[in-house]
N, C-alpha and C positions, 0 to 999 in steps of 0.2 A: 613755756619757761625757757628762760635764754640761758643753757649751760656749757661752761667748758671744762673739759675732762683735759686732766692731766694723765693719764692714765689706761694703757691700751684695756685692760681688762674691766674696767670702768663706761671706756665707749661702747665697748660690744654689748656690754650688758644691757646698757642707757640706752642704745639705741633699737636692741630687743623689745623695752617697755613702749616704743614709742615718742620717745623720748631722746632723739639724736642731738648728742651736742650742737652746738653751733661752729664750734672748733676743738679742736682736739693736737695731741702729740702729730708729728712726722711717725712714731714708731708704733703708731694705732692701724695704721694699714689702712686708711681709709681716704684716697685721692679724690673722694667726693667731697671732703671738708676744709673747710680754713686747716692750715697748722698752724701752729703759736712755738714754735721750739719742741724740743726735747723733752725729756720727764727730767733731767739732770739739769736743762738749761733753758726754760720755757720764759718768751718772751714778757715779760710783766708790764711793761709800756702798751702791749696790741695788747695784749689780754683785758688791761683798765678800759681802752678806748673800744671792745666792744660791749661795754656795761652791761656784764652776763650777772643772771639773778642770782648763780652759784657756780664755781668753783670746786670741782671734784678734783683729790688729790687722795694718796698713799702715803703711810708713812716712812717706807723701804723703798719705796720708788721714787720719790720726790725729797725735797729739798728743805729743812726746817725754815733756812733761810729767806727762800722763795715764798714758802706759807706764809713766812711773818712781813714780807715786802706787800705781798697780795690784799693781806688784813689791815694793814698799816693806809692803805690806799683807800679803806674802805666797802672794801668788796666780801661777799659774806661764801664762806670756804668752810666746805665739809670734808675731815679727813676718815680714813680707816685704817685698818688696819688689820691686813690677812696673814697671819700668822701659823695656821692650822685648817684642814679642813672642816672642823669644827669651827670656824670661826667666819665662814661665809653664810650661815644660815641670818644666825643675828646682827650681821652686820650688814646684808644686803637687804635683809627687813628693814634698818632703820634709814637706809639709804631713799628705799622705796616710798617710805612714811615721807620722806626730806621734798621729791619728786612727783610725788603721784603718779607713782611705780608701780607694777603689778610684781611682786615675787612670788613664786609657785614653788614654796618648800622643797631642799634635797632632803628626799630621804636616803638614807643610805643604813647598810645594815650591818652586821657585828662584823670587825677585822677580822682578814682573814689572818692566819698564825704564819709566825717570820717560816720562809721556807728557800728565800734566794740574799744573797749577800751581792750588794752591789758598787761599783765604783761610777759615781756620779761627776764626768767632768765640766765644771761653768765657764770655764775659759784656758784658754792655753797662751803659756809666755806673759806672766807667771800660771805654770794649773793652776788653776781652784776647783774645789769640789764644793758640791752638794752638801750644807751639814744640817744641825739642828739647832734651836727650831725653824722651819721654814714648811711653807706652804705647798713646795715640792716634794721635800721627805715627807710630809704627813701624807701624802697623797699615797709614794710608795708603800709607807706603812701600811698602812690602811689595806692595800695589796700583796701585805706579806713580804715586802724587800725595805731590809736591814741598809742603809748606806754608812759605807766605810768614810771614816774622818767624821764622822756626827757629833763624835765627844768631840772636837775642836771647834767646835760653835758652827752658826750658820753658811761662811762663805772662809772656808781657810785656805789658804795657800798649802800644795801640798808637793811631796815630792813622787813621780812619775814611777821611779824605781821602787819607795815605800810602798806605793798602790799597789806593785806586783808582789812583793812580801808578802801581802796582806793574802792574797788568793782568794779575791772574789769570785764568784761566780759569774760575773758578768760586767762589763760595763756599758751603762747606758749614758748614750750620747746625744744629747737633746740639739736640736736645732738653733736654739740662739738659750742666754744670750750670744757666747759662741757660736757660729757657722759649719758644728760640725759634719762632714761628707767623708765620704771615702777618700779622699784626701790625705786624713789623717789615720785612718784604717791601721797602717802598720803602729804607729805608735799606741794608739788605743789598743790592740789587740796583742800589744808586748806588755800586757796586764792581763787581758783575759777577754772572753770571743765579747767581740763590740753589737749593740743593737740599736740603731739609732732612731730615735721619738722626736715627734713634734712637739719643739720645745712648747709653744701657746698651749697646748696638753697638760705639762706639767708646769707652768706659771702665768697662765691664766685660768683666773678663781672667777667666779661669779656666774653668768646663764652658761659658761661654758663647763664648767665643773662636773655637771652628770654626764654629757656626753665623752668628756676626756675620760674620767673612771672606765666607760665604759671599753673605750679605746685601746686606753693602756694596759687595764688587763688583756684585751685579745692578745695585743705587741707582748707582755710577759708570759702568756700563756705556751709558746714556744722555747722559753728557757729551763733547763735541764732543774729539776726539783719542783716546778710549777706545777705540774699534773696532780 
């Protein structure tokens, strides 16, 4: 089946079942395949002229306008939509049904209860945090950490100084989409002591999802209230 993934979290999984695109994102990490653009700006010209049998796309990651360029061409396009961690079982089922995929069920078990407060930052100049609903916070939830700014919706611009008001517990500094490094160390920790996580951990959903749980609690299990 000749597919192309819009979608880093989409190739990795694809290509777990056996099933490796035929092209993919630049931001898939995968120098062994075609690129076709971006997930914000994917070639739709190369994309038509490898006459792939499907078209893997997100809804949060990808572009309405692109889905509707792609279908408009004639090309048959399956989208999702990861919203929750609850929301990767049935959705990667129906993916699998779509491909002739293997999914091997996450099981996962009762939430642990909130026990860390945290300041989640997604980019700097403007900050943005971490809010709700997203596929990231459910994950911390899930692990017992509250993120600060979640009543502001999923991706709010926030202010730097409010963060320290707030007196989280911690902030966690994910790897992209931001780059953060110690770098930024002073400014993240003129909030509260910094830990930084691989971002693909907390925003890649799919065959990577049990092993990041597993991950991320180790990396939280060093934050003061986690014990």
């Amino acid at each position: 089946m000749r597919i192309v993934s819009l979608v880093p979290s989409l190739t990795e999984t694809l290509s777990s079942w056996d099933r490796t695109p035929i092209a993919c994102t630049r931001f898939c990490e995968r120098g062994d395949l075609a690129h076709v653009g971006g997930t914000k700006d994917p070639q739709i010209t190369a994309i038509a002229a490898l006459q792939p049998d499907l078209v893997v796309m997100d809804a949060e990651e990808n572009r309405r306008e692109d889905h509707d360029e792609l279908v408009a061409l004639g090309l048959k396009v399956h989208v999702v939509h990861i919203r929750a961690l609850g929301d990767v079982n049935p959705t990667m089922r129906v993916l699998s049904e779509q491909v002739d995929g293997k999914w091997s069920p996450l099981i996962v078990g009762a939430a642990l209860p909130m026990r860390i407060r945290a300041f989640v930052p997604i980019w700097r100049r403007p900050w943005m945090a971490l809010g709700q609903p997203t596929y990231g916070s459910s994950l911390l939830e899930y692990l017992g950490v509250a993120t600060e700014f979640a009543e502001l919706g999923p991706y709010p611009t926030v202010d730097l100084d409010e963060a320290a008001r707030r007196h989280p517990d911690v902030v966690l500094a994910p790897s992209e989409p931001y780059p953060f490094s110690r770098r930024q160390l002073g400014e993240l920790e003129s909030v509260a002591p910094a830990l930084f996580l691989d971002g693909k951990d907390l925003f890649w959903w799919g065959v990577r999802t049990e092993g990041a749980l597993s991950r991320l609690a180790d990396a939280l299990s060093t934050i003061r209230g986690s014990s």
